[in-house]
LOKEGU-787899 format. One record per residue: x, y, z of N, C-alpha, C, O in turn. Coordinates in steps of 0.1 Angstrom, whole numbers, plus 2048, in hexadecimal, padded with zeros to 3 digits. Example, Ala and Ser with C-alpha at 12.3 -4.5 7.8 and 13.67 -1.06 7.14 Angstrom:
8847C784E87B7D384E8847DF84E88E7DF855 8807EA8478897F584788180084F88680B850 
This chain:
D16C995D8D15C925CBD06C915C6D02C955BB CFFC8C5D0CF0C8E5CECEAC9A5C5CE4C9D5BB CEFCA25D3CE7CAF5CECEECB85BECE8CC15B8 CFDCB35B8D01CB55B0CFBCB45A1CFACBD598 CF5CA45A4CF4C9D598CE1CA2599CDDCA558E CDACA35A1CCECAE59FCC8CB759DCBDCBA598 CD6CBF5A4CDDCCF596CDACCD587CD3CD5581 CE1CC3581CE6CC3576CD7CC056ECD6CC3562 CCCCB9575CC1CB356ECBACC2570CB6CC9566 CB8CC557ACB1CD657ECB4CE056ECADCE5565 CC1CE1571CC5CE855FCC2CE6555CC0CEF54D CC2CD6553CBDCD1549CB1CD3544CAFCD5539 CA7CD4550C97CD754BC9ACE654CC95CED543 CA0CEC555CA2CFC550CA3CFE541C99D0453B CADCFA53BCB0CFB52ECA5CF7522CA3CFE519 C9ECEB524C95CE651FC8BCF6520C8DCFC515 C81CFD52AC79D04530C7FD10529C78D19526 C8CD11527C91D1F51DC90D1C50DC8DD24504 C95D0E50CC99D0E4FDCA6D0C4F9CABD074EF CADD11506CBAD11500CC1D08500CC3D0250A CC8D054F4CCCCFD4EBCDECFC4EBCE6CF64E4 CE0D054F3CEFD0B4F6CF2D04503CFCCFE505 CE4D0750ECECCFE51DCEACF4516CF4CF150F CE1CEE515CE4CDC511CEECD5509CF0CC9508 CF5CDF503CFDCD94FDD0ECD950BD1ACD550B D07CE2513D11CE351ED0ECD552AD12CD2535 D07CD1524CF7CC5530D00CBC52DD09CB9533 CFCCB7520CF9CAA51BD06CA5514D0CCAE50F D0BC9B514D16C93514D15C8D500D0DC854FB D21C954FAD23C934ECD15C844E6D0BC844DF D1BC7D4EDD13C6E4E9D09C674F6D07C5C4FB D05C734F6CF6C73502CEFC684F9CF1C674ED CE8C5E500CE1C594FDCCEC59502CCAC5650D CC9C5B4F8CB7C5E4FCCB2C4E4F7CB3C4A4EC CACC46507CA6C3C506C97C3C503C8EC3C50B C97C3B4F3C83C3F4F8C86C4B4ECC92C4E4E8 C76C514E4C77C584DAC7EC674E2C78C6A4ED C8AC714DEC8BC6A4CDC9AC5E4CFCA3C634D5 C9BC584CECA3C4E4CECACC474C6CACC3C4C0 CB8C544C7CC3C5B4BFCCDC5D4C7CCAC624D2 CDBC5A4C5CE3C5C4CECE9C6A4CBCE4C6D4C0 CEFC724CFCF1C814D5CE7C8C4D7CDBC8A4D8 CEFC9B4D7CE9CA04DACDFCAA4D2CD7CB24D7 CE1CA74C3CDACAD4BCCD0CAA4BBCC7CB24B9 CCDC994BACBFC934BBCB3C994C7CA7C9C4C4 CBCC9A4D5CB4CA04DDCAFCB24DACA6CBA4DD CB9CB24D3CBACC24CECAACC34C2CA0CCB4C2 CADCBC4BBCA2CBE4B1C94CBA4B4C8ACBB4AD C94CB44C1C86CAB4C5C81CB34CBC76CB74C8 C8ACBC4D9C82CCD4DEC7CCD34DAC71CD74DD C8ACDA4C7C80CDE4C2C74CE24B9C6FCEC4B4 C72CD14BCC64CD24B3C59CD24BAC4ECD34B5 C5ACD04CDC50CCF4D6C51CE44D7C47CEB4D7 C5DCE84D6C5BCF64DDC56CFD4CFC54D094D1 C54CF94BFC50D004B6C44CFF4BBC3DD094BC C3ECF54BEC2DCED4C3C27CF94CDC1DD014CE C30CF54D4C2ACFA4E3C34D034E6C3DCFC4EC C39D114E7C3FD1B4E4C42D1F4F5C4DD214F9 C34D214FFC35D1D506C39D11511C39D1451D C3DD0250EC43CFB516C48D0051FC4ED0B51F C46CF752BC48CF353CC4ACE9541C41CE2545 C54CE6542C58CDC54AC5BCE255CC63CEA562 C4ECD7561C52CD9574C58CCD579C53CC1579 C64CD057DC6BCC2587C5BCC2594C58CCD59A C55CB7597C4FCB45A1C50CAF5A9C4BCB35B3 C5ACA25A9C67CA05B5C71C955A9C71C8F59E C7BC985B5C8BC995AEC92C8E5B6C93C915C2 C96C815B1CA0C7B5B9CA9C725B7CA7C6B5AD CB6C6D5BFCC1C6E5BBCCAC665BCCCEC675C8 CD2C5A5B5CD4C515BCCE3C4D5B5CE0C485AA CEFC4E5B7CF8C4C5B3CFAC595A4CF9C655A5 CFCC4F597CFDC5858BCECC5A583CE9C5B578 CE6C5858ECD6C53588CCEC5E591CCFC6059D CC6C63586CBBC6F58CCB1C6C587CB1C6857B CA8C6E58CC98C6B588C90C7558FC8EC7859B C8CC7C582C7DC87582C71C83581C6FC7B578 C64C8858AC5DC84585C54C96581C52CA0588 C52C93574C4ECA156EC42CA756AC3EC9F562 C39CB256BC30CB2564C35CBC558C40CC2559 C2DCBD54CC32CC4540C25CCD535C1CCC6530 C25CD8535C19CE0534C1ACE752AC25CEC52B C14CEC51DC12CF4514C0BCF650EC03CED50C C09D04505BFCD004FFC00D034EDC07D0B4E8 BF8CF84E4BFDCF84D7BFACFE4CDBF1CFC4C4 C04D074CEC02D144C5C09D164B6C08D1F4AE C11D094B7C14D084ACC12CF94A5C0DCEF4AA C19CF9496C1ACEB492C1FCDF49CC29CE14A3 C1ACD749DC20CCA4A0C1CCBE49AC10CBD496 C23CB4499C21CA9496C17CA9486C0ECA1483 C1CCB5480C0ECB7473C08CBC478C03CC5471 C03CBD483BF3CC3486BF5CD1489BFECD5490 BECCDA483BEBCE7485BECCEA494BECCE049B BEDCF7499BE6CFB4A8BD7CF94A9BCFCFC4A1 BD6CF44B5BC9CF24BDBC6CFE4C5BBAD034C4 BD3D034CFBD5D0F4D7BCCD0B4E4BC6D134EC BCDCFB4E3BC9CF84EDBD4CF44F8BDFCF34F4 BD2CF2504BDECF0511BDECE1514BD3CDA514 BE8CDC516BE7CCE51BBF2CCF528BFBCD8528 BF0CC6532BF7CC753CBFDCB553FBF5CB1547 C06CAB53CC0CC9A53EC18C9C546C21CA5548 C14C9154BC21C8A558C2BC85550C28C82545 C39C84554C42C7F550C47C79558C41C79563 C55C70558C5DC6B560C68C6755BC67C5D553 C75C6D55DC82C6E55AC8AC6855EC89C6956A C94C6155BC9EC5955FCAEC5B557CB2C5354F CB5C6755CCC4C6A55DCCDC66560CD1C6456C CD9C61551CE4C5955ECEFC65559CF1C6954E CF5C69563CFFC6E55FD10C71563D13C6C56E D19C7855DD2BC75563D2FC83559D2DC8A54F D38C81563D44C8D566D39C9A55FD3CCA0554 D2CC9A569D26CA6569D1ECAE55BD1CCB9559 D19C9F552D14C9E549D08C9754BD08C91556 CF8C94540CF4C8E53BCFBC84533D02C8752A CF9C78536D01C6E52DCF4C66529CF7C6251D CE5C6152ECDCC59528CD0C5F52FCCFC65539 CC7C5A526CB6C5F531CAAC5452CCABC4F521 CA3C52532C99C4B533C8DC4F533C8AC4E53F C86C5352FC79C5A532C6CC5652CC6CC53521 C5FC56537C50C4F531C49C5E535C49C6453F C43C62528C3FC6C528C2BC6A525C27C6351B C21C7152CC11C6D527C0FC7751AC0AC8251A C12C6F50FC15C75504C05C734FEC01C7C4F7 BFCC68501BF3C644FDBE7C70504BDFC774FF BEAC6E50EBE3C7D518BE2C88511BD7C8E50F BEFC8C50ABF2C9A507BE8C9E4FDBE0CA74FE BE7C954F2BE8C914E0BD3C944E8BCAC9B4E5 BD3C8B4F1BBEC8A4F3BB9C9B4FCBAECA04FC BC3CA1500BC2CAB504BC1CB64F8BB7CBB4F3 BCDCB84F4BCBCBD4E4BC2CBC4D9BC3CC24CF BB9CB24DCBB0CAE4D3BB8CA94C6BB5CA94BA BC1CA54CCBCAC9F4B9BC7C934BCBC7C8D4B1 BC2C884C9BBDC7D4C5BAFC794CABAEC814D3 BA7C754CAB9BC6C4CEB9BC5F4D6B9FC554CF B98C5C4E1B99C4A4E5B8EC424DBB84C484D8 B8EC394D6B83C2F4CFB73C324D6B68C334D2 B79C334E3B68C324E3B5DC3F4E2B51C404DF B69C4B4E5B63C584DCB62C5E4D1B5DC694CF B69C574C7B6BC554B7B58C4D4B6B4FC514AE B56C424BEB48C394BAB40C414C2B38C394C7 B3DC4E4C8B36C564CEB2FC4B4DFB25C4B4E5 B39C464E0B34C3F4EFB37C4E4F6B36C4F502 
């Protein structure tokens, strides 16, 4: 059962790492729920939020770094890598690379995604890309 339901998360970021938009819809459970942006119940929400990170970053990577497992509950902890070569968030490409930690939390039944949890270093990413500044290097400290 363990090793089942860690399969199923394995594919998941497989699919994520391709694009495709066809397993996931074989993944993810009609009325999956995403706790955390984008924070939209099914599967089109998670569908349209990929692909505006994979128009961005064309390149995306998602690495499982360890994987573990506990009844209907899996927890990744992930790193996530690209470089931004295209639009995102408004902002032109940088074509610069960023590399943030994630951590994932999966519940899932009868061999689906049904909800996910995830804290992603989104704030990392945005200072790596130069799309943000901290205050104190905006006041040239």
């Amino acid at each position: 059962m363990v090793e089942a339901v860690k399969a199923v998360v394995r594919t998941y970021f497989e699919a994520v790492n391709a694009g495709d938009h066809a397993a996931l819809d074989a993944l993810l459970a009609e009325d999956y729920l995403q706790h955390g942006p984008p924070a939209a119940p099914g599967r089109e929400s998670i569908k349209r939020h990929l692909a505006m990170y994979r128009s961005g970053f064309p390149d995306l990577r998602v690495t499982i770094e360890d994987i573990l497992a506990e009844g209907d509950r899996v927890v990744a902890r992930t790193t996530t890598e690209g470089t931004h070569a295209g639009p995102f968030l408004g902002h032109p490409p940088t074509f610069r690379r960023f590399r943030a930690e994630g951590l994932d939390i999966f519940r899932l039944g009868q061999g689906k995604l049904l909800e996910h949890w995830g804290v992603f270093d989104t704030l990392g990413m945005l200072i790596q890309l130069g799309l943000y500044r901290p205050l104190a290097a905006k006041a040239g400290a």
